[in-house]
C-alpha positions as CSV (number, residue, x, y, z in Angstrom):
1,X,17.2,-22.5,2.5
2,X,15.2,-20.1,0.7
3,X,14.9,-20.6,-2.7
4,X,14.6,-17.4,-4.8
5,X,13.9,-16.5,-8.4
6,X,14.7,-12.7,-9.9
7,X,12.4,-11.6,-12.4
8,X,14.0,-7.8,-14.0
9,X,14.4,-6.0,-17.6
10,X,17.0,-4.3,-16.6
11,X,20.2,-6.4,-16.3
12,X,22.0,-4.3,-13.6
13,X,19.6,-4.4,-11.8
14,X,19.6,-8.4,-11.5
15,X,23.4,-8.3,-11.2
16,X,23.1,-5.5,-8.2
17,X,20.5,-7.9,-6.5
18,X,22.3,-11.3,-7.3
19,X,25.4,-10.1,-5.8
20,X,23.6,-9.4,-2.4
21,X,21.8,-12.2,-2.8
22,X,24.7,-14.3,-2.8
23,X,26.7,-13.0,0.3
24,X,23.1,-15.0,2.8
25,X,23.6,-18.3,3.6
26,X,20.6,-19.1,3.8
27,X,19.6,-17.8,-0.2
28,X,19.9,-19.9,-3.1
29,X,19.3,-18.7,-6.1
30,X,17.4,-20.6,-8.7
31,X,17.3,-18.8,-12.1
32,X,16.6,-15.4,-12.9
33,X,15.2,-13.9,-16.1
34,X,14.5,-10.5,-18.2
35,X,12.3,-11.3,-19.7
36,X,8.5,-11.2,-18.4
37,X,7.2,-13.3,-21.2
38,X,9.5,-16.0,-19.5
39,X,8.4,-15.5,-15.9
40,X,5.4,-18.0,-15.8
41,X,7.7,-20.7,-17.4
42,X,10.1,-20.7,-15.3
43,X,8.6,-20.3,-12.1
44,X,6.8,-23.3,-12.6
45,X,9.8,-25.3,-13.9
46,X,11.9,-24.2,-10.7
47,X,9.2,-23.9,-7.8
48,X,10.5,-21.2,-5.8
49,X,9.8,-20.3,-2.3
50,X,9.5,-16.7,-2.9
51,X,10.0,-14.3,-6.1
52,X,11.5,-11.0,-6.8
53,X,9.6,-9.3,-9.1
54,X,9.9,-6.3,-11.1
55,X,6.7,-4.2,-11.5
56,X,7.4,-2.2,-14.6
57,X,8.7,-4.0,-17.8
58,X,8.6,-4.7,-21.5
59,X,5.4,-6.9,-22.9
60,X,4.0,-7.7,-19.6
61,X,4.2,-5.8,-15.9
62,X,4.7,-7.5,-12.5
63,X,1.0,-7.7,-11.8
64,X,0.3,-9.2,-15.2
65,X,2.5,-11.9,-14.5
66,X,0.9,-12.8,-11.4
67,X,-2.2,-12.9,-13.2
68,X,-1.1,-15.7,-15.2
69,X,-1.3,-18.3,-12.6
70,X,-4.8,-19.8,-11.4
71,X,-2.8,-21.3,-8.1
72,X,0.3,-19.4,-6.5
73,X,2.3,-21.5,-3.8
74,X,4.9,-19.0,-3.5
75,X,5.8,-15.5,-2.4
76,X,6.4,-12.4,-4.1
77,X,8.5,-9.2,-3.3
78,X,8.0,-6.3,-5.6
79,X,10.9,-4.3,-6.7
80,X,10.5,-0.7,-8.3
81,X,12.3,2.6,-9.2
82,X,10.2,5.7,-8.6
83,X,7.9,6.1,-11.6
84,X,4.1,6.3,-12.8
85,X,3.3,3.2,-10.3
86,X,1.9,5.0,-6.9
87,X,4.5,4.4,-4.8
88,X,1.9,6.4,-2.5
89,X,0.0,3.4,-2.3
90,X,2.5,1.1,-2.3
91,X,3.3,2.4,1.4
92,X,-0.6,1.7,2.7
93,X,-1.5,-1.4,0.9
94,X,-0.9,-4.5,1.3
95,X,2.2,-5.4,-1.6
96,X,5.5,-6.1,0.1
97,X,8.1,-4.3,-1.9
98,X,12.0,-2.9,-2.0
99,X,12.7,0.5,-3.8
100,X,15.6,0.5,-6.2
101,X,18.4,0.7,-5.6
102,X,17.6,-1.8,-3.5
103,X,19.1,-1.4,0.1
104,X,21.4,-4.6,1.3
105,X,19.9,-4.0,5.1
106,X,16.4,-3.7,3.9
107,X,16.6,-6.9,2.0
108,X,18.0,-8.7,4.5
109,X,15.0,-7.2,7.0
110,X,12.5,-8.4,3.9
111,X,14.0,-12.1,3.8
112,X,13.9,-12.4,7.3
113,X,10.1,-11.3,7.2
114,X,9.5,-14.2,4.8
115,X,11.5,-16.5,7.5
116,X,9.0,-15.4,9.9
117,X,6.0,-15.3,7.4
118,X,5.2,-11.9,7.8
119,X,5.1,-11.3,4.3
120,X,1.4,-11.0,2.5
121,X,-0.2,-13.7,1.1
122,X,0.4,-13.5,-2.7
123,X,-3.2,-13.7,-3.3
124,X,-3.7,-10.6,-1.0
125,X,-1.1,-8.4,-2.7
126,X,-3.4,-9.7,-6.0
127,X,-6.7,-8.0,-5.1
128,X,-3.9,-5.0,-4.2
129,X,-3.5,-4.9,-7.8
130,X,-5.6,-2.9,-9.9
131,X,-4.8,-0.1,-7.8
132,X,-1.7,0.1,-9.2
133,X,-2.2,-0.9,-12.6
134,X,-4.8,1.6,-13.0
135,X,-3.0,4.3,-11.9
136,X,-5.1,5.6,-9.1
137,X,-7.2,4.4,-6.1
138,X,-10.0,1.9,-6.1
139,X,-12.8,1.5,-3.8
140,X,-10.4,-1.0,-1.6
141,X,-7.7,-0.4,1.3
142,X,-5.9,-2.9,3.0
143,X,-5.4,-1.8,6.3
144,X,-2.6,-4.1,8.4
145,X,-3.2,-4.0,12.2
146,X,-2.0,-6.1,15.3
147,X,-5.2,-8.2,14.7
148,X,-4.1,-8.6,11.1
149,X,-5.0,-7.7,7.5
150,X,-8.4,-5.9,7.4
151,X,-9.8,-5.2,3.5
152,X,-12.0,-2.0,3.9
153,X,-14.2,-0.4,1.1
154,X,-13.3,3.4,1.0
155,X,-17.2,4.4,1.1
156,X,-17.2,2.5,4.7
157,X,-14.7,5.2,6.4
158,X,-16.0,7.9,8.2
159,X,-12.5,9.3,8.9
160,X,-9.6,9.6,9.6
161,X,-7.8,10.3,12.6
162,X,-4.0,11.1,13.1
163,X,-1.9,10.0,16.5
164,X,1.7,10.7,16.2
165,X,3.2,8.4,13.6
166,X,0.0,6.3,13.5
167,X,-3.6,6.9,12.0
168,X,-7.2,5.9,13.5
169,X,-9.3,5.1,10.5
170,X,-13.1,4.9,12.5
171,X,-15.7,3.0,10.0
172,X,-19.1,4.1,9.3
173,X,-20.1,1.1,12.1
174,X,-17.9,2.4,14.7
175,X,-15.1,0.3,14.0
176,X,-11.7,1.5,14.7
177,X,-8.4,0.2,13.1
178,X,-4.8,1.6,14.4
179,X,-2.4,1.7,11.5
180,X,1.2,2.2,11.7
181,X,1.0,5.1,9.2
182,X,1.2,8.7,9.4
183,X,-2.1,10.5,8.2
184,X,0.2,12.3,5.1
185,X,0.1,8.9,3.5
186,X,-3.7,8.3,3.5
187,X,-4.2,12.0,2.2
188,X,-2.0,11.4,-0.5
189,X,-3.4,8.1,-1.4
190,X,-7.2,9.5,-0.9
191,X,-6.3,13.2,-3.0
192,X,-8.0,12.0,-6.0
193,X,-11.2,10.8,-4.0
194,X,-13.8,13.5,-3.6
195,X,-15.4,12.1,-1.1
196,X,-13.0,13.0,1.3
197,X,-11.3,16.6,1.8
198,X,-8.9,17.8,5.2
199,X,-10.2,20.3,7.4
200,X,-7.9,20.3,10.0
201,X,-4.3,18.6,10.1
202,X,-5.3,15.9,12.5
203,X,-8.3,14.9,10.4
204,X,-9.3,13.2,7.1
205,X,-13.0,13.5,6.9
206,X,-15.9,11.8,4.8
207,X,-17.9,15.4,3.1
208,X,-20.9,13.6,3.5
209,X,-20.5,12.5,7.0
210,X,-20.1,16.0,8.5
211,X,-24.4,16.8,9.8
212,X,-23.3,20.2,11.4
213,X,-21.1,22.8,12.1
214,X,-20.6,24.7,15.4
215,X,-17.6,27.0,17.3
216,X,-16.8,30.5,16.6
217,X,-14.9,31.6,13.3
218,X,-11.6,31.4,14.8
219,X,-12.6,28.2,16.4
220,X,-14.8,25.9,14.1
221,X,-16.1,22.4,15.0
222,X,-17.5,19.6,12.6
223,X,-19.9,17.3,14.0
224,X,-19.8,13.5,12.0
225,X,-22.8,12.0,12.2
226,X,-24.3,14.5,14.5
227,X,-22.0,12.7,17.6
228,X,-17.9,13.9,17.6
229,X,-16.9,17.2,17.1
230,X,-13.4,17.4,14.8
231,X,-12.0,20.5,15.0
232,X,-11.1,22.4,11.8
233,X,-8.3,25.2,10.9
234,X,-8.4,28.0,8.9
235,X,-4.7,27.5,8.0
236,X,-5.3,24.3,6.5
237,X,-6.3,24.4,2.9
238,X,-10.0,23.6,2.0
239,X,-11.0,24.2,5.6
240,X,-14.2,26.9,4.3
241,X,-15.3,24.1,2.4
242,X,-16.4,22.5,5.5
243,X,-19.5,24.6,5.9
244,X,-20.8,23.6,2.6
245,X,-21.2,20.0,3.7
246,X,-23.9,20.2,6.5
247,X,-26.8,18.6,4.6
């Protein structure tokens, strides 16, 4: 039996959840709450195997209540409504989460991911955070592969390669990781970064990385690091800017 807490402002959106809730066998729900202020209390009063959690509310927001415990034994599921919290960066980091209204099929896939402890560690959604409470990107991704979760510091990328629904991300070491992401996502995530820009709609690049530039005008190549050649497009927005990154 799982044993689940709800933690929302917003009453209907308890109710909406409860009654889902309630129609798993295997669900049993302990308390819920609207109040934030309330959250650490009863959490530790009732022990729960996993929490849903509201990210924005009065007084205190999801992440803020996580912060309050110096030892987490259970797990967390984000809920959110479209708002100021990047739900850009939701999508590539590592915070497990349902959007609102929440979807009866998807929470049933998301309970049966904590079944089969797929879900992230609570402390790994934590170092997630400040991303999110800050409003834009840190210097951290969380990259989840086959091999697992791999944190990467932005400056480390080199680029950023799109195949099909998936993206390459290749390391300043060589390193490869395959995530199950298209490339739109990590250009939207990485848009307020300078120190990457899109020359070509296959390609996220590094400025700094790019030694050279060869090809005809119609036909222009990047070299990264003076070894691969990524090919740029003048129909894709910013691709001039490519030539003023060669030092």
């Amino acid at each position: 039996m799982i044993k689940v807490i709800l933690i929302d402002d917003e009453k209907h959106a308890i109710v909406t959840l409860q009654h889902m809730i309630e129609k798993f066998d295997d669900v049993e729900i302990l308390a819920t709450t609207q109040k934030s202020t309330e959250a650490k209390e009863l959490i530790e009063k009732h022990k729960p195997d996993l929490v849903f959690l509201d990210i924005e509310m009065p007084f205190m927001n999801g992440f803020e209540v996580l912060e309050q415990f110096a030892d987490i034994n259970f797990k967390v599921i984000f809920t959110t409504a479209y708002n100021q919290y990047a739900i850009k960066a939701l999508r590539v980091n590592a915070l497990d989460y349902l959007m609102k209204p929440v979807d009866k099929d998807e929470l049933r896939e998301a309970l049966d991911k904590f079944v089969n402890n797929e879900l992230f560690t609570t402390h790994e959604q934590l170092q997630q955070v400040s991303q999110f409470s800050s409003g834009k990107i840190q210097d951290t991704l969380a990259l989840s592969t086959q091999e697992g979760l791999h944190f990467v510091k932005v400056d480390d990328i080199m680029y950023l390669e799109a195949s099909g629904c998936y993206t390459y991300i290749i390391m300043n070491d060589g390193v490869k990781h395959l995530v199950s992401k298209n490339l739109a996502i990590f250009e939207d995530v990485l848009k307020g970064n300078s120190l990457f820009f899109r020359p070509h709609k296959s390609h996220v690049v590094k400025k700094r990385a790019v030694s050279a530039t060869s090809g005809s005008e119609n036909y222009p190549y990047a070299y990264v690091n003076g070894e691969k050649g990524l090919p740029a497009s003048a129909t894709v927005d910013g691709a001039t800017v490519i030539y003023t990154y060669t030092d």
